[in-house]
N, C-alpha and C positions, 0 to 999 in steps of 0.2 A: 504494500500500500504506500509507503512511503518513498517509493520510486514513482509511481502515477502522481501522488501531490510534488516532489523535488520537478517533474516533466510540466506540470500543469504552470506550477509558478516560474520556471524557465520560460514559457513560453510567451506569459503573462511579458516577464521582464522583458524577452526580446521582442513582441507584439510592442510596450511602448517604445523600446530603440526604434522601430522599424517607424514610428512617427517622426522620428526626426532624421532615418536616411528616406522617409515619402517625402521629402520638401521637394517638389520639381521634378516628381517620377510623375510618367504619365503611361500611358495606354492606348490603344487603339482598334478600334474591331471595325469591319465590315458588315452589314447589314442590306440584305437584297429586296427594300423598298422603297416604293417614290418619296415618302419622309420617313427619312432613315429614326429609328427608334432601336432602343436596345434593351431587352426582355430582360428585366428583374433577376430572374435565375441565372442568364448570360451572363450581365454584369456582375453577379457574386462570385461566377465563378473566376472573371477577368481577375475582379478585385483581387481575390485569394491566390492566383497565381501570383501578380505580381508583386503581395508581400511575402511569398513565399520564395522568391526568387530574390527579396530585400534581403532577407530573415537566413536562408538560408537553410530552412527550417521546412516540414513536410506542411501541405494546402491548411491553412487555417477554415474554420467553420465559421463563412465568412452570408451573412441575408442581406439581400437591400431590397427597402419596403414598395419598390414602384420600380417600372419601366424609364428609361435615359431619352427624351426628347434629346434630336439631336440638332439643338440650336446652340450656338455658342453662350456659353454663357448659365447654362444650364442647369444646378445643382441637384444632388439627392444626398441622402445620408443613409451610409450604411453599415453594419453593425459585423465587429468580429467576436466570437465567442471562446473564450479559451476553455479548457478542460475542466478548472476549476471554477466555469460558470460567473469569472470575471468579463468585462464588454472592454470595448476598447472601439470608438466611433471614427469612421473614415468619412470623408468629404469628397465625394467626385463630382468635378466640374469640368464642362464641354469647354474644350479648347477651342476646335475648329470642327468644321466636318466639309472633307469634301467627298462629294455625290454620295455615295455611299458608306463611308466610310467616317466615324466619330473617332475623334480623339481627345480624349481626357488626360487632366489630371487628379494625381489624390492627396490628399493630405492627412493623414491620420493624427488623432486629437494626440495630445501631449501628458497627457496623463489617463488609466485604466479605470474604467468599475469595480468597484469589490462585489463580487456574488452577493444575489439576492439573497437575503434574508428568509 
């Protein structure tokens, strides 16, 4: 048990680093419609690659509550969950998009959730 919580708060820890190497990381996906939009579930998992790929660390358990219009300028907020049930909130915002294709950036907040009560 005590290897699962040392994993869980590791990850916590490197979930908030991973807010201050998100300064100016961004993203980009392809979408094949006339107003390009990016599906809730798509976006989580965009998210979670590429703080996985920050972190160094296997795909965080990462939700966002809505669909990415892809107008510049755009925001949504979406939620990382570590093991131990702490949150940790990211910011994705539309950079550009061209035709079909959005590109964001993220920012992950600067300090964690503590587990719900």
């Amino acid at each position: 048990m005590a290897i699962a919580r040392t994993s869980a708060a590791a990850w916590s820890i490197s979930a908030v680093a991973a807010g201050v190497l998100l300064v100016g990381c961004s993203g980009s996906v392809t979408v094949e419609k006339s107003e390009p939009k990016l599906s809730a579930g798509k976006l989580a998992n965009t998210v979670s690659e590429k703080l996985a790929a920050q972190t160094g660390r296997p795909k965080p358990d990462v939700t966002c509550p809505e669909d990415l219009a892809g107008k510049v300028g755009t925001t949504t907020r979406c939620t990382l969950t570590a093991d131990d049930g702490s949150t940790l909130g990211v910011t994705v915002t539309v950079s550009s998009v061209k035709g079909s294709q959005i590109n964001f950036d993220l920012k992950a907040d600067d300090k964690a959730s503590p587990p719900a009560s």
